[in-house]
C-alpha positions in Angstrom: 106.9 89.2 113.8 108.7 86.0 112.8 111.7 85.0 113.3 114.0 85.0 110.2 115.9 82.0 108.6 118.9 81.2 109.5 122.2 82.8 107.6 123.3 79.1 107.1 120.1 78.1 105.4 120.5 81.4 103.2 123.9 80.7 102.2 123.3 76.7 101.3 120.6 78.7 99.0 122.7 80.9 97.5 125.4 78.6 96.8 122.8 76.7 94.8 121.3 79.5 93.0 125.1 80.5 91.9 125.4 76.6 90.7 122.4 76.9 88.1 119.7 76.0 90.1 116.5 77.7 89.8 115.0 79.5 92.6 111.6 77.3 92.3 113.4 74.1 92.8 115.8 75.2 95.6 112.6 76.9 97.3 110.9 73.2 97.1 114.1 71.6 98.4 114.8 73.6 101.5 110.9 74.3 102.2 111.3 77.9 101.8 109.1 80.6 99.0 111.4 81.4 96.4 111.0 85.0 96.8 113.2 84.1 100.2 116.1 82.2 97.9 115.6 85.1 95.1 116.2 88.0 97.9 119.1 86.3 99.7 120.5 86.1 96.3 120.3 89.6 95.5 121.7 90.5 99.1 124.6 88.5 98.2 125.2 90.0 94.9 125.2 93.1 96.8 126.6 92.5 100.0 128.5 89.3 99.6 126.8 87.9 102.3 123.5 86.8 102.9 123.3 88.5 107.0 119.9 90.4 107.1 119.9 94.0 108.4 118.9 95.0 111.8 114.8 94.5 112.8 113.4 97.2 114.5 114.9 99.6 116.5 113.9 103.3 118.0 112.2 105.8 115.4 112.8 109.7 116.1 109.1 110.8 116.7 108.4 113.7 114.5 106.5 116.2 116.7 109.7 116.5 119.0 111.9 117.7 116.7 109.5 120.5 116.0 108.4 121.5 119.5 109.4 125.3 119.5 106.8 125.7 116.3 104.0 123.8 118.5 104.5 124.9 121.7 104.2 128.6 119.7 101.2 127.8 117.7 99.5 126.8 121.0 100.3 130.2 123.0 99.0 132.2 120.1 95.8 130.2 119.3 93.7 129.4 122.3 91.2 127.3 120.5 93.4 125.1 118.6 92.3 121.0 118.5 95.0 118.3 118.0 93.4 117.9 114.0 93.8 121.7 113.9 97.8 121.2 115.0 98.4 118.3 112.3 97.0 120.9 109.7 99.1 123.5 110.7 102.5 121.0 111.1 100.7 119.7 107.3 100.9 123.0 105.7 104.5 123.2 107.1 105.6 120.0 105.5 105.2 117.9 108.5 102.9 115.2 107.9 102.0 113.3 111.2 98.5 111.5 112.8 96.5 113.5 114.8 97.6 110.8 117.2 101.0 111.7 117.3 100.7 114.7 118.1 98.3 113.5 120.9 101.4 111.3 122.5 103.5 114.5 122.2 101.1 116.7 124.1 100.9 114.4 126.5 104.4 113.4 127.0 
């Protein structure tokens, strides 16, 4: 992943923007796409500041929350494959990869 801009870059960009400058030419000056000066613009609009939100960070895995259901559907169906598992969890509402559910077994 790359690194992001710094805030100071963004805000030099948005104080040009709010001047009259168009995004194309203040993208030219600072070497940047424009889409970059045109979203730091809109985050300040929203925000007032130009400070990107967190990257990353820990995702609840599905499957876990749901482990009472699986660990069920397991006792009462001896023949059941991982695919078979995401269909049932499917027709439930839970949409995961067969590979998910793969990492829950096995954890």
């Amino acid at each position: 992943m790359v690194k992001p801009y710094s805030n100071d870059l963004g805000e030099r960009a948005v104080v040009a923007m709010v001047e009259g400058e168009c995004a194309r030419v203040i993208g030219e000056r600072f070497g940047i796409a424009k889409s970059s000066v045109i979203k730091w613009h809109q985050r300040y609009r929203e925000t007032g500041s130009v400070t990107p939100d967190r990257m990353g960070g820990h995702r609840k895995r599905k499957p876990d929350s749901h482990r009472d259901f699986i660990m069920d559907a397991i006792e009462h169906t001896s023949h059941l494959t991982l695919h078979g598992l995401k269909d049932l969890l499917g027709k439930r509402g839970i949409f995961v990869s067969h590979n998910a559910v793969w990492h829950f077994l096995k954890r």
